[in-house]
TORGUTOR-648855 format. One line per 10 residues: number of its first residue (from 1); for each residue z negated, y negated, x of C-alpha. Coordinates in steps of 0.001 Angstrom, whole numbers. Layout:
NUM) Z,Y,X; ... $
***
This chain:
1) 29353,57311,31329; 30704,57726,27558; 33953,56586,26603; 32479,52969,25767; 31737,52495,29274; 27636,52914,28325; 24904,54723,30127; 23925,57830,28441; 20286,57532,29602; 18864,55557,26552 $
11) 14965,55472,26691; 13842,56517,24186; 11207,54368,21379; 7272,54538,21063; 6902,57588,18684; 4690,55971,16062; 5704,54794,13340; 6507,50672,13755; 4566,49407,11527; 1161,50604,12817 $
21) 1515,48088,15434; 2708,45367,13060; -276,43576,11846; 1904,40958,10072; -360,38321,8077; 977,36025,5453; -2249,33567,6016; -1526,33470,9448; -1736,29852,11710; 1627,31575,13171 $
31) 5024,32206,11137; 6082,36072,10621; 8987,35527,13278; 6209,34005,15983; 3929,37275,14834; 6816,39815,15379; 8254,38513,18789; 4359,38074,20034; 4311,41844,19135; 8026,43158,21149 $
41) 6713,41065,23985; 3487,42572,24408; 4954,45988,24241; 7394,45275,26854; 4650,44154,29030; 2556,46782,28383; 5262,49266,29145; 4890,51524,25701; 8723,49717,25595; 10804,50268,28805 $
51) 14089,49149,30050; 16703,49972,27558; 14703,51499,24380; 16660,51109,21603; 14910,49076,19083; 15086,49646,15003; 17727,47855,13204; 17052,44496,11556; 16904,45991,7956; 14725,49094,8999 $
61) 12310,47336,10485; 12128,44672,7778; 11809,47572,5411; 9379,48944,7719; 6976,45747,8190; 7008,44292,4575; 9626,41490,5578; 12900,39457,4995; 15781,40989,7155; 16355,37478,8429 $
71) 12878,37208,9677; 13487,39939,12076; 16760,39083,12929; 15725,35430,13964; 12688,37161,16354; 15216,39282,17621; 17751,36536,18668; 14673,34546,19606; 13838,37419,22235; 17307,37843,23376 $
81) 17576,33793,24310; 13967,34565,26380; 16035,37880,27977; 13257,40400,26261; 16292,42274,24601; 20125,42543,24886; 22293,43228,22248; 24770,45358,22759; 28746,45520,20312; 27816,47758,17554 $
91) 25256,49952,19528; 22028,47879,18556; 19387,46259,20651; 17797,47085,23412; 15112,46162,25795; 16648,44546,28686; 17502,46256,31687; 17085,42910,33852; 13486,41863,32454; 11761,38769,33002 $
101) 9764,39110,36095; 6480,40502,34608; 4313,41104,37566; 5208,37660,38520; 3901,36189,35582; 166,34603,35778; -2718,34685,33299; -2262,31452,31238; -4435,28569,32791; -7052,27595,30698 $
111) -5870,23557,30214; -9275,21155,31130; -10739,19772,28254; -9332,16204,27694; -11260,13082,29012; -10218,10064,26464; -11810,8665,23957; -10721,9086,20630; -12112,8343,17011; -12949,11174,15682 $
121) -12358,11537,11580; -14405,14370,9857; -12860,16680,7939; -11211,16040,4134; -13314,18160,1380; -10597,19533,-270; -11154,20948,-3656; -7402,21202,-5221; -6233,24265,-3392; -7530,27502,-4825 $
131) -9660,29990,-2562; -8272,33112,-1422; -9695,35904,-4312; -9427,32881,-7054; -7439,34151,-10435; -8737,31337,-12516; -9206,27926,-11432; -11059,25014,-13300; -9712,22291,-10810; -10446,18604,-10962 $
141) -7231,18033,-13375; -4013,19082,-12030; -1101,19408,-14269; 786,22898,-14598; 3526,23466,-12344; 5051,25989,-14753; 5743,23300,-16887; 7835,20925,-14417; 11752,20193,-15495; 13120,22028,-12399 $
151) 16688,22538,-14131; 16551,18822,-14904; 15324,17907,-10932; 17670,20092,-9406; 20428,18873,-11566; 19943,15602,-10865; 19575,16297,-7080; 23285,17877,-7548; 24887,15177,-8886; 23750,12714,-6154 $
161) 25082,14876,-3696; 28416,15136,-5403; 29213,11690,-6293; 31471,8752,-4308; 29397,7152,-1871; 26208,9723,-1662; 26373,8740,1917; 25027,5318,1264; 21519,7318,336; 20977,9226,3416 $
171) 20122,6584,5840; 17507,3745,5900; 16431,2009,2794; 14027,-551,1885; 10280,361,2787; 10075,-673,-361; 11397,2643,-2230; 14511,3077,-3564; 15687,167,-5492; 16658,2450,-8636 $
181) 13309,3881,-9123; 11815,304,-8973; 13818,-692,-11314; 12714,1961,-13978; 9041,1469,-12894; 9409,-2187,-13145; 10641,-1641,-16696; 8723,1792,-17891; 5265,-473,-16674; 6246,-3700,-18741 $
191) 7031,-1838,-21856; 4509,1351,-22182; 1197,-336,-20084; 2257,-4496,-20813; 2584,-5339,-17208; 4242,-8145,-15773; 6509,-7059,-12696; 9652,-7026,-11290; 11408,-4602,-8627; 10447,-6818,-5686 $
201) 6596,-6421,-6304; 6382,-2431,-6077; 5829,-262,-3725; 6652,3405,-3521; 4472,5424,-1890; 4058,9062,-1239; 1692,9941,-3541; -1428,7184,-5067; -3751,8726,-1915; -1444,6414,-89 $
211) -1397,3407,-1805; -5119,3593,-2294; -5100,3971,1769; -2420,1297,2249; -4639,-1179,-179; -7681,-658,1856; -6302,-879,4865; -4819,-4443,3803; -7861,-5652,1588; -10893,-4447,3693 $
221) -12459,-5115,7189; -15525,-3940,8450; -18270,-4856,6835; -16778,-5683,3500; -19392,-4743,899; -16778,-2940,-2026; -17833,-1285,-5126; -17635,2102,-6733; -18304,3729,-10009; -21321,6264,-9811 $
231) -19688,8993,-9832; -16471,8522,-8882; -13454,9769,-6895; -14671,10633,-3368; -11201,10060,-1910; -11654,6842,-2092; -15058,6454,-898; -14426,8022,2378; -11551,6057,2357; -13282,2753,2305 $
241) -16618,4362,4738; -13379,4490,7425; -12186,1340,7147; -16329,365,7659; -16422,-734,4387; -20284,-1188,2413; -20499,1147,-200; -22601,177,-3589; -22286,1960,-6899; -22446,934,-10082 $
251) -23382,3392,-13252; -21143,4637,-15415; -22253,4668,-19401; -20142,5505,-22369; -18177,2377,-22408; -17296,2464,-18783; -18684,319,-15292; -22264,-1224,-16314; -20948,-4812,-16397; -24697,-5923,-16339 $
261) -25850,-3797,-13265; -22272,-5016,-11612; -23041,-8647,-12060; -26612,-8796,-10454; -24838,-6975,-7676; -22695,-10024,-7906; -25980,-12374,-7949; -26725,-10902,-4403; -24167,-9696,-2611; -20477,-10710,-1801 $
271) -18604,-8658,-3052; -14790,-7456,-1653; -13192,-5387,-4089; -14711,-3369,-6938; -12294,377,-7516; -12143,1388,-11548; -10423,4263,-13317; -10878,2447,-16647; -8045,4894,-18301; -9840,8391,-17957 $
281) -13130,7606,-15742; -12883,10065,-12673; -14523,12384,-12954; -16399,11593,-15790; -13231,11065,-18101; -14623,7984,-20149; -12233,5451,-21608; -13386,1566,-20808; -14104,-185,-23826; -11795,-3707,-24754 $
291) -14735,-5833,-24476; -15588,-4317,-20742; -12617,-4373,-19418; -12652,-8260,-19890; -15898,-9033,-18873; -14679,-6904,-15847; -11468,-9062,-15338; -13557,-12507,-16014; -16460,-11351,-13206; -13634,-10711,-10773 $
301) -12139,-14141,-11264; -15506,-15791,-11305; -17076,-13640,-7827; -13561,-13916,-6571; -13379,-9900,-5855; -10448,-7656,-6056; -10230,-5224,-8466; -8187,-2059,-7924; -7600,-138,-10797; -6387,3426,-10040 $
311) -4298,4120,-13335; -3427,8374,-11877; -2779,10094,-15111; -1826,6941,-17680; 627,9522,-19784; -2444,11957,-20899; -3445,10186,-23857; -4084,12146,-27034; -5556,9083,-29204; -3489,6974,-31766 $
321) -2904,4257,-29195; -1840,3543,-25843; -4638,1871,-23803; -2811,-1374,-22027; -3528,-1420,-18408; -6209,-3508,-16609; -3383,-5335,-14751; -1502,-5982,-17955; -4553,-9201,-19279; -3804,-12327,-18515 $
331) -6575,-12476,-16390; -5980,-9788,-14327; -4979,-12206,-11618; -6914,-10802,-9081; -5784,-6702,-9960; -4111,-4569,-7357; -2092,-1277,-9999; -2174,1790,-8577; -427,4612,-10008; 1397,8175,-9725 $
341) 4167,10372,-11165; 2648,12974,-9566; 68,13893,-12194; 3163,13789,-14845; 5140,15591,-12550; 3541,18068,-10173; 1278,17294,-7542; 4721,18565,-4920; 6324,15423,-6074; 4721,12995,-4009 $
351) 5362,9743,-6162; 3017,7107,-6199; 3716,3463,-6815; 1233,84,-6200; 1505,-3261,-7282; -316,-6566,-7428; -185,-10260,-5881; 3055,-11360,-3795; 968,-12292,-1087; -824,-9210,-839 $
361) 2026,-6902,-1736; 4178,-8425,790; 1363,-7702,3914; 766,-3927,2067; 5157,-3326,2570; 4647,-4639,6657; 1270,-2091,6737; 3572,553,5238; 6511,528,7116; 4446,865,10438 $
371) 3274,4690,9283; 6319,5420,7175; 9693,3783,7664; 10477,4937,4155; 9926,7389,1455; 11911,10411,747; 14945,8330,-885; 16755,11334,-2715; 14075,12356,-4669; 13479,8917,-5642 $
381) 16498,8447,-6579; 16847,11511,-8442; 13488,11038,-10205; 14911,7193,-11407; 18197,9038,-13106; 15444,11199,-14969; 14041,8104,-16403; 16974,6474,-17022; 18539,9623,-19395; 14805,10169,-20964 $
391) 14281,13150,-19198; 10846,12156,-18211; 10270,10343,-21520; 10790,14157,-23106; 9008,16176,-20375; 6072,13443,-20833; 6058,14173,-25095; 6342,17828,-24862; 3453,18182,-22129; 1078,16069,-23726 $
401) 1414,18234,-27223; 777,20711,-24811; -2251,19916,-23359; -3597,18356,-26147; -3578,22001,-27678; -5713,23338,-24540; -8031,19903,-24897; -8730,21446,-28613; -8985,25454,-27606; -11171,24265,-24089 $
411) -13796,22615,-26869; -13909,25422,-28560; -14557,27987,-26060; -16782,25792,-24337; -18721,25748,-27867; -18234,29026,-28299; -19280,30623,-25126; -22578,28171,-23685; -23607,26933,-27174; -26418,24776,-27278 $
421) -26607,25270,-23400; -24137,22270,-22066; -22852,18825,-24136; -20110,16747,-23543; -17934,14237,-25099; -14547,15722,-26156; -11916,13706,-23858; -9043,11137,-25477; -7313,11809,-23052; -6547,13050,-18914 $
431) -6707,16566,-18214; -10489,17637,-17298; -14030,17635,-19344; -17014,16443,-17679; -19750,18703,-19107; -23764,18467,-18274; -25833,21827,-18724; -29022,20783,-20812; -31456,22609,-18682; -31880,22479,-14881 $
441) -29221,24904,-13025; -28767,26037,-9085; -25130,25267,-9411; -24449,26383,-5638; -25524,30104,-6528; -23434,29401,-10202; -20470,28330,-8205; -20895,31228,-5608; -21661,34248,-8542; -18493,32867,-10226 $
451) -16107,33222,-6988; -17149,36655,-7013; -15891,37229,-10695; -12354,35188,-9611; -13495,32114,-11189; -13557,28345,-8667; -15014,24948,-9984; -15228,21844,-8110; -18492,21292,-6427; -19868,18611,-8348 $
461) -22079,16530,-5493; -18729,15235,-4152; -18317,12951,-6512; -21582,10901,-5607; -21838,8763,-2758; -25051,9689,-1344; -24303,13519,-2763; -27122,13404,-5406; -27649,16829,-7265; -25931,16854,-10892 $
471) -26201,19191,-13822; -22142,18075,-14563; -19423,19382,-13644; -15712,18465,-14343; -13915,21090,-15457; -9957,20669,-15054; -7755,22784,-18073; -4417,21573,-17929; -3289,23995,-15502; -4302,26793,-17412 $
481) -2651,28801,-20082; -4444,30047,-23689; -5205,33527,-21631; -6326,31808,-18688; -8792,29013,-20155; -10271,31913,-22590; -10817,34165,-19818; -12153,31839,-17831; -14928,30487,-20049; -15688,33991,-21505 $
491) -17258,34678,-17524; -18453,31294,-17069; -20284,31594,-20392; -21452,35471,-19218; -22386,34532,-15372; -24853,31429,-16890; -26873,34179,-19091; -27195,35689,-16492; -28251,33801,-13945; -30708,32326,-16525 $
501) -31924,35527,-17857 $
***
């Protein structure tokens, strides 16, 4: 024994080098401290670790592996609590001398395959997260997160936290949302988009996926026949498939729904609810014309059909005036708002907002609370104080010069760099172009040449109901720099001569 009282037989480690048997992934489905306990274990097991090896210290391993030190010291306490390793008073750790009982332990029983019935939801196309080998993406409009007010969020989430009564904010709430940031939606809606609302009749929501959801879910059964613009968001039209909802588009020309194409629809078949994005037409980015948007409001009041007018990215206007929301006519009696300050934002911030009818809004808060007691009421709150000092109202000015600068240099590069080759109507506003190649193109080999150059679009059949080929494609630039966008159109330009040499 040494003078501490510890054996001097210490086993001793596996002579290769640690991280050869560390095959730590960053994409894995499991986190780096499940990855690096799955590998001690296994060792142990095996044997290649015995009773009492000494194993590296936290920081040379994590040096070792490519890792934070606190990542292997939480596998390492993790392993201790299971009895894998001891740690012993400034010696280390070490395997444990009294080991689980290994050769007791049985192969893991494959579980029976279970014999409910369920309903079973197909997958969500995704097409806002980049792909792994992507340097340059042309999404479907996202804003740039390098441009968010951090100092000013973080700020504000300080002072809640340090002022009397903070408490009062950390338990339940109204399902409504917090009662601050109604109050400066209530009053940033009636005096930039002319709508008529009080506190009571919003609700917050985690994002305008979820109101959209929430107003379906309330305004649609099965069997409802509900209208779409052709093309349009295809969110919402699996949305409305699920809730067994009849799909029928309508065509979109340059002043927005075809109010004449809508109406004989009218003329035949009841309709439920007819979904707009008069502001910036997704995807196609046109701007509904005055006299449509009334005929619009005047057919829903006549038919008797809702109208839900999904309002997601209201600030990205770069004409000389603000377009007035649908909901803000005095006809717009039948209109269900839907809107985000996610978009304005970042997409993180999951701030959406819906309002329309008493009635309605009253049965959409019950819906609401069932699948989400309430939203997340500190960021709320701290997002209401932003509005309330003009934080937003700043952040909104200087990101619209912004992108109204890439708007202009995305024109010209597109000019520059396909010619005579595409067309497309430069947008007022929103953050995206929707521009048609002249000639016939196999976008799928386009879309695949460019992902081996770094560059992702957005698949453009998506957008369709019944996925009808298109020549278009929307092209998102406002999360992209100068170097970025130039880049990026400099290979899209060079991969279409080629592909059509």
């Amino acid at each position: 024994m040494n003078p501490k009282g510890y054996s001097n037989k210490i086993k001793t480690p596996m002579l290769r080098p640690w991280k050869t048997i560390f095959n730590i992934s960053f994409n894995s489905d499991q986190t780096l401290v499940e990855q690096i306990t799955n590998v001690i274990r296994k060792e142990i097991i095996k044997g290649r670790l015995e009773r009492g090896a000494p194993l590296p210290g936290t920081r040379i391993l994590a040096e070792d592996i490519g890792v934070n030190r606190k990542t292997v010291v939480f596998a390492y306490e993790a392993l201790i609590e299971e009895g894998w390793l001891e740690s012993k008073y400034k010696s280390g750790t070490f395997v444990s001398e009294n080991l689980p009982l290994i050769e007791k332990q049985q192969p893991a029983v494959q579980k029976k395959a279970a014999t409910f019935e369920h309903i079973h939801y197909n997958p969500f196309y995704l097409t806002d997260r980049a792909l792994e080998g992507s340097r340059i993406v042309f999404n479907e409009g996202a804003p740039d997160t390098r441009l968010v007010p951090l100092k000013e969020l973080s700020r504000a989430y300080k002072r809640i936290f340090q002022r009397k009564g903070k408490w009062g904010l950390l338990g339940y709430s109204s399902e409504k949302g917090d009662h601050k940031l109604r109050e400066m939606l209530s009053l940033m809606l009636s005096r930039d988009r002319g709508l008529n609302v009080n506190p009571e009749t919003i609700c917050v929501t985690r994002g305008s996926q979820m109101a959209i959801y929430l107003v379906a879910k309330v305004l649609i059964k099965s069997g409802d026949t509900v209208v779409v613009e052709n093309p349009s968001y295809y969110a919402v039209q699996k949305i409305f498939r699920e809730t067994g909802a009849i799909l029928k588009t309508v065509e979109i020309d340059n002043d927005g729904i075809n109010i004449e194409e809508l109406e004989a629809l009218c003329g035949k078949t009841r309709i439920k609810a007819v979904y707009v994005t008069p502001h910036h037409q997704f995807p196609t980015t046109i701007t509904m014309k005055a006299g449509r948007r009334i005929q619009l409001l005047e057919l829903s009041l006549k038919y008797h059909f809702a109208i839900i007018e999904d309002d997601y990215d209201h600030e990205y206007h770069f004409g000389a005036g603000n377009k007035l929301a649908l909901a803000s006519n005095e006809k717009s009696a039948n209109v269900i708002y839907i809107s985000s300050l996610s978009k304005l934002i970042a997409p993180a911030i999951r701030v959406g907002y819906v309002t329309g009818p008493a009635t309605f809004m009253e049965s959409l808060v019950n819906l609401r609370v069932q699948i989400d007691r309430q939203g997340d009421t500190i960021l709320e709150h701290a997002i209401a104080e932003l509005m309330e000092d003009g934080t937003i109202k700043r952040h909104a000015r200087k990101v619209v010069a912004i992108y109204k600068e890439r708007r202009d240099l995305m024109e010209s590069c597109l000019h520059e760099n396909f010619g005579s080759a595409i067309s497309f109507n430069k947008p007022t506003g929103g953050l995206a172009f929707w521009v048609k190649f002249n000639e016939p193109i196999d976008l799928i080999q386009y879309i695949a040449l460019l992902e081996q150059k770094g560059v992702q679009i957005v698949p453009p059949g998506s957008f369709y109901v019944n996925n009808q080929s298109s020549n278009s494609l929307r092209l998102g630039y406002g999360s992209l720099n100068k170097e970025e966008l130039t880049e990026g159109l400099k290979i899209m330009g060079a991969v279409y001569k080629e592909l059509n040499s």
